[in-house]
C-alpha positions in Angstrom: -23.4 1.5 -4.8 -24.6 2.7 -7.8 -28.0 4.9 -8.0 -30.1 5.9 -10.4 -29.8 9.7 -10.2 -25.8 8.9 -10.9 -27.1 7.4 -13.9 -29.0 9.9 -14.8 -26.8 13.2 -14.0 -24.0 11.2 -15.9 -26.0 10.7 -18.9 -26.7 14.8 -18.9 -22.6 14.5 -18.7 -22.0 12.4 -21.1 -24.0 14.1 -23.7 -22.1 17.3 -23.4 -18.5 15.4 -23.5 -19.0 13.0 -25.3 -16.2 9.8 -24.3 -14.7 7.0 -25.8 -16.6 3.9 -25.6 -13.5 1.6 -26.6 -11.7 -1.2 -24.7 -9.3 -0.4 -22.0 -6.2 1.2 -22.2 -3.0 -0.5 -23.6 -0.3 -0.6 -21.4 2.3 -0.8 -24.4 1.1 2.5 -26.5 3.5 5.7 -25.8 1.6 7.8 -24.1 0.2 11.1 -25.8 1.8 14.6 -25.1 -0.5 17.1 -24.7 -0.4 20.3 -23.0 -3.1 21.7 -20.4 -3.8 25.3 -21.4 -4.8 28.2 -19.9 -8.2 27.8 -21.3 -8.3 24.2 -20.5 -8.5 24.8 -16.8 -10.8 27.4 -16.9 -12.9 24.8 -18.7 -12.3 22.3 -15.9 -13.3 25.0 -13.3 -16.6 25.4 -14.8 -17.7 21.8 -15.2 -16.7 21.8 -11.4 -18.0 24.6 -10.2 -21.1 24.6 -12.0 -21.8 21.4 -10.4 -21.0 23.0 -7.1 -18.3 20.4 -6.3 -16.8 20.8 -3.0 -13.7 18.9 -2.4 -10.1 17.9 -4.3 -9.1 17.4 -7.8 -6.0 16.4 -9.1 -4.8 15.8 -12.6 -1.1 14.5 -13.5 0.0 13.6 -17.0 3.6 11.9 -17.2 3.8 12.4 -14.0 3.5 15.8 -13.2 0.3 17.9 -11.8 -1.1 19.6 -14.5 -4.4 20.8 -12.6 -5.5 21.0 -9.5 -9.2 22.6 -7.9 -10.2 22.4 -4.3 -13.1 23.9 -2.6 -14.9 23.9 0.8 -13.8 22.6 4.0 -13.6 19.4 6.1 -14.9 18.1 9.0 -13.6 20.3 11.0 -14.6 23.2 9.7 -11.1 24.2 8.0 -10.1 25.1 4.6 -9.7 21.6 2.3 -6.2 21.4 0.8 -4.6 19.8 -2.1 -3.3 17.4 0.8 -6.2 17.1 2.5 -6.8 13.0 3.1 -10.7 11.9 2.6 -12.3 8.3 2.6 -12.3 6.7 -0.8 -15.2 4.0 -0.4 -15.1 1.4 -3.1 -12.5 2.9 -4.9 -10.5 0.8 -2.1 -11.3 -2.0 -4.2 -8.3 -2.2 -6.1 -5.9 -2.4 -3.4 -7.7 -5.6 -2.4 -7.6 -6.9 -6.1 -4.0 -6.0 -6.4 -2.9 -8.0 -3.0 -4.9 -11.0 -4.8 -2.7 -10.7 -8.0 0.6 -10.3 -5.9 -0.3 -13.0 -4.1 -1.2 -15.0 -7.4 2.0 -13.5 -9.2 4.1 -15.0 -6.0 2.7 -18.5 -6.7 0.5 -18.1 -3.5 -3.0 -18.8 -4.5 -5.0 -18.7 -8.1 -7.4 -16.7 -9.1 -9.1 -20.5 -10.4 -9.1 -21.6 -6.8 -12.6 -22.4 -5.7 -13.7 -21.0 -2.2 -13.7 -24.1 -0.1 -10.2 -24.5 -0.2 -10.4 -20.8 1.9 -13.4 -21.4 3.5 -13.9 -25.4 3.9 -18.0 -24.8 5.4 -19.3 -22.2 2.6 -21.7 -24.6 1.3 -21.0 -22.8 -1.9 -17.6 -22.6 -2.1 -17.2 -25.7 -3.9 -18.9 -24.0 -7.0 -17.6 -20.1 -6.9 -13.8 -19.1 -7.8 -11.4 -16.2 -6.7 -11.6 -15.1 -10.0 -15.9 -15.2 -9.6 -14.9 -12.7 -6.8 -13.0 -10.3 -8.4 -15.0 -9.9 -11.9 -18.3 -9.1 -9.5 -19.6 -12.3 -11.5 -20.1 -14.6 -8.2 -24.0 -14.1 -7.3 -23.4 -13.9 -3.5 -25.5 -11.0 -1.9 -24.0 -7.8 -1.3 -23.7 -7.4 2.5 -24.3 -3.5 2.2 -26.7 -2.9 0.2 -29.2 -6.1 0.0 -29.3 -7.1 3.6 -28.7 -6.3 7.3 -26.0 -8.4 9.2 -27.6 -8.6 12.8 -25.4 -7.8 15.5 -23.0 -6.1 13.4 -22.2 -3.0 15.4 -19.3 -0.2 16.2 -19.1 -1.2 20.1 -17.9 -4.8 18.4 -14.2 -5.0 17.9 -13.4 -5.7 14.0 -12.9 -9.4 14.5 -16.0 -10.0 16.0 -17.8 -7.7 13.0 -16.3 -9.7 10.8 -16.9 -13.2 12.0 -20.7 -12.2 12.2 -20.3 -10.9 8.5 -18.8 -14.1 7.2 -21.4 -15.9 9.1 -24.0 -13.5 7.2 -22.7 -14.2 3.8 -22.4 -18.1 4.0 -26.2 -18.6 4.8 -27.7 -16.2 1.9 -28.3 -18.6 -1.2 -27.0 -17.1 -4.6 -28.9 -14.8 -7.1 -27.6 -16.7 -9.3 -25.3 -19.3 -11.0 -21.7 -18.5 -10.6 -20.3 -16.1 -13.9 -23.8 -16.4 -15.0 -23.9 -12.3 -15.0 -22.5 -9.6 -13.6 -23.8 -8.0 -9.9 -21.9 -5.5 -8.1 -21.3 -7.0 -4.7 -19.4 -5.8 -1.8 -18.9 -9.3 -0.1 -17.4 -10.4 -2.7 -14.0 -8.0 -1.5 -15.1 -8.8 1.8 -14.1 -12.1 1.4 -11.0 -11.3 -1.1 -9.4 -9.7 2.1 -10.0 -12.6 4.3 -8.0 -14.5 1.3 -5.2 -12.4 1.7 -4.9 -12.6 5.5 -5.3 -16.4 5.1 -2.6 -16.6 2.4 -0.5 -13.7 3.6 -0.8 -15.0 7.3 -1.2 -11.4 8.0 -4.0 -9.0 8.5 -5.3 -7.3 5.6 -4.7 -4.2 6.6 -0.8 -5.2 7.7 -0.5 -6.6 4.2 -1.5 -3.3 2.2 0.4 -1.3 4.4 3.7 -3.6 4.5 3.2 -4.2 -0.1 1.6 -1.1 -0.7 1.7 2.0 1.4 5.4 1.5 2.5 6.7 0.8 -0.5 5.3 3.4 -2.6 5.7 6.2 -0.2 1.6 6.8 0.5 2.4 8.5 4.3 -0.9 10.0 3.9 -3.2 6.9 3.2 -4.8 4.5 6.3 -7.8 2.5 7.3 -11.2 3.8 8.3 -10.5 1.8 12.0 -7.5 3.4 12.5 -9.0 7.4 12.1 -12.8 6.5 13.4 -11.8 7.8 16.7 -11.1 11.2 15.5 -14.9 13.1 15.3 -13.7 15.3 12.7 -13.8 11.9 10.8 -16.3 9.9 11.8 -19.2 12.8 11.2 -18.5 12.4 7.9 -19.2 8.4 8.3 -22.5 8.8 9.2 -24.8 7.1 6.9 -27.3 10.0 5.8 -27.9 13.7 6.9 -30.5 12.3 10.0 -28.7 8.9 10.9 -26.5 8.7 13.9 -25.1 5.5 13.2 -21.4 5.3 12.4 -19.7 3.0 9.7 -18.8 -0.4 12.1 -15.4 -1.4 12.2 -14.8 -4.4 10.0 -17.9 -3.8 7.4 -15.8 -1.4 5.0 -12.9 -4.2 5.0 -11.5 -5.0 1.3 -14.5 -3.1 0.1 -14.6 0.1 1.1 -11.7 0.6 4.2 -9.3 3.2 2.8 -8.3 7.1 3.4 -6.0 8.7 1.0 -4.9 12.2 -0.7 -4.4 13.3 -4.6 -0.3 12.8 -3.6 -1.0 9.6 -2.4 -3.4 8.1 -4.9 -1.3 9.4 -7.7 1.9 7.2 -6.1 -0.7 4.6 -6.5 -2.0 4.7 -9.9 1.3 4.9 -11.4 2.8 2.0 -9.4 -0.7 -0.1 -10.2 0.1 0.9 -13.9 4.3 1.1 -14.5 4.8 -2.3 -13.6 6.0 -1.7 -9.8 3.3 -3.0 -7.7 1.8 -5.8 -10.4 3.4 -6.4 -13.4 2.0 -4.3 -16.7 0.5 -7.8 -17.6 -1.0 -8.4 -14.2 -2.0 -4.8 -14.6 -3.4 -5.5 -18.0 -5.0 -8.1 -16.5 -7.2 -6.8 -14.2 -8.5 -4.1 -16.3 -9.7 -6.3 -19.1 -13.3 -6.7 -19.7 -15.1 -9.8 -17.9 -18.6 -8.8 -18.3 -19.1 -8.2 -22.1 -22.5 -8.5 -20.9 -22.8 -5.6 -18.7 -22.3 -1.8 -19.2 -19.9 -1.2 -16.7 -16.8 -3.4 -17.9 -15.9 -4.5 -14.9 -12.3 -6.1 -14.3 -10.0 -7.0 -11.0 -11.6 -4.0 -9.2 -11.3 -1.5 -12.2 -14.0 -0.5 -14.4 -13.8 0.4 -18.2 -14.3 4.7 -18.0 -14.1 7.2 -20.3 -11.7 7.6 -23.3 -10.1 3.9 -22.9 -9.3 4.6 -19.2 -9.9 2.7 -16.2 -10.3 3.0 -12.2 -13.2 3.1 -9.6 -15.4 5.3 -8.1 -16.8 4.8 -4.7 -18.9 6.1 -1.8 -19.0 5.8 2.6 -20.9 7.9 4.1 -20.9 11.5 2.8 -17.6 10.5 1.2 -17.4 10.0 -2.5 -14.1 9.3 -4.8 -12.8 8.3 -7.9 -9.1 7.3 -9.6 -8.9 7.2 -13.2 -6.0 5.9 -15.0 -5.2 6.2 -19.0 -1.9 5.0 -19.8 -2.2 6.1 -23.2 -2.1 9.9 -22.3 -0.6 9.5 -19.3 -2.8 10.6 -17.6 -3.9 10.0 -13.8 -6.9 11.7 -12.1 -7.9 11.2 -8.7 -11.0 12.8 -7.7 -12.6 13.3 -4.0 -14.9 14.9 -2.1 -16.5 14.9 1.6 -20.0 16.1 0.5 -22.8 13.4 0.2 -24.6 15.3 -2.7 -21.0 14.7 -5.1 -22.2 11.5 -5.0 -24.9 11.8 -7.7 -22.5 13.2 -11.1 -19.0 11.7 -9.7 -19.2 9.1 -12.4 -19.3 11.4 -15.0 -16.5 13.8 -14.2 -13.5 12.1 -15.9 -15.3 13.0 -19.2 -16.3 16.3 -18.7 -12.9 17.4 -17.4 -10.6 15.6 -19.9 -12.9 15.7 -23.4 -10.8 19.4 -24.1 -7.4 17.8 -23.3 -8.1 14.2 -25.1 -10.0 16.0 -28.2 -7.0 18.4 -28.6 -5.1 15.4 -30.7 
């Protein structure tokens, strides 16, 4: 969900901290110790503030929180906390990626599977892999963003959402040839967590939460379905300042479904990356480079970011996030925010805040 005054504010960004352009990070090198000064933070505070972020930041290195800034309030009109849970949009992508390549790692599937084994009457699905999928290199139309799904609604329970969606996506012909080029596409992890269920022989949900969330202690983290019903919530899922429509259950799924804290998302990003929910060569794995024809370096739901690192940023509603992982400083920042207007320079913040820690060695 990329738009062009992101691209624009991030440039601005970029040209004031400037960032590493290099590969992604390797999993092997000892990470760097560096210390987060005084003057470090009071740096950090005025790339935030002067952006007038409103929401939570949290940066660990090694493991331990080495900055922290939160500002304005929630839903519900109270003070945002360090704690405070928020909808992470397409930075959600990654737990879908992850249940592919724990599936894969368990023998279950292969990311060179081709889609009719999944889904024997997708015309196409003879000619598009998992691995097409999961690199954004597939060509099938995003569901969100370059078409309406009729009948898709939130009175509809999520089964019935997400037959119609599936329905949707197998009668739109490609853009193009499959790993032809690169296109950002939420169907694409739409259909990734209807692999899961169908491999898992679970929900998808049921499967992040019994391989993910459990395991690495994430108490704070759910599913947009399961908090929709609270209205301190779903205000914020409303699609624009004058649109009274709320996010349907089932669209967000594998793409965009997820709510989570800085405590939570940091149990996440370390297990992603120390080897305990993937192995570090699974992990390596999906942040690799398939698209050296594209700017954004896209992998197994990560992207190529600043200095070497990798995560995702995302966006539902007036929610906006971001993780960012750099295993060679140890470094994990997990970035979020329930203002709509965040949206525009979120991409650029992983820069602007660690240029004076990274440019210290």
């Amino acid at each position: 969900m990329k738009r062009l005054i992101a691209i624009m504010v991030a440039v601005v960004l970029l040209s004031l901290a400037a960032c590493s352009s290099g590969n992604f990070p390797d999993t092997e090198t000892e990470a760097h110790k560096t210390a987060v000064t005084d003057e470090v933070k009071e740096d950090m505070d005025t790339v935030l503030s002067g952006y007038g972020f409103k929401g939570v930041v949290s940066l660990t290195q090694n493991g331990e929180i080495v900055y922290q800034y939160v500002s304005g309030k929630d839903k519900a009109d109270n003070d945002l906390t360090a704690d405070s849970s928020m909808y992470i949009g397409s930075t959600s992508k990654q737990f879908c990626a992850a249940s592919i390549i724990m599936l894969r790692d368990q023998g279950k599937l292969s990311v060179d599977d081709t889609l009719d084994r999944y889904f024997p009457d997708y015309e196409d699905g003879k000619k598009l892999t998992v691995k097409n999928l999961l690199t954004m290199r597939s060509g099938i139309v995003d569901m969100v963003n370059e078409g309406r799904v009729d009948g898709v609604t939130y009175d509809n329970t999520e089964e019935e959402n997400i037959a119609l969606i599936r329905e949707w996506i197998f009668s739109q012909p490609l853009k193009f040839d499959p790993d032809t080029e690169y296109a950002y596409s939420n169907s694409n992890y739409f259909l990734l967590a209807e692999i899961v269920k169908q491999v898992s022989g679970i929900s998808y949900h049921d499967f992040v939460r019994e391989n993910i969330f459990e395991p690495l202690g994430m108490t704070h983290s759910g599913f947009v379905e399961e908090v929709t019903a609270d209205p301190s919530w779903a205000d914020g899922l409303l699609r624009g300042d004058g649109n009274t429509g709320i996010e349907p259950p089932g669209l967000p799924t594998g793409a965009g479904d997820i709510a989570s804290n800085a405590a939570d998302m940091d149990k996440w990003m370390a297990g992603l990356s120390d080897g305990t929910v993937v192995s570090k060569e699974s992990f390596d794995e999906m942040s690799a480079n398939y698209s050296s024809d594209n700017s954004m370096r896209y992998g197994y739901g990560l992207m190529g970011m600043a200095y070497d690192g990798t995560g995702h940023d995302g966006s539902i509603g007036t929610y906006s996030a971001l993780d960012y992982i750099n295993t060679g400083y140890g470094l994990r920042l997990f970035i979020a925010s329930n203002k709509a207007s965040t949206q525009s320079f979120i991409e650029a913040l992983p820069s602007a805040l660690l240029k004076n820690i990274i440019d210290q060695e």
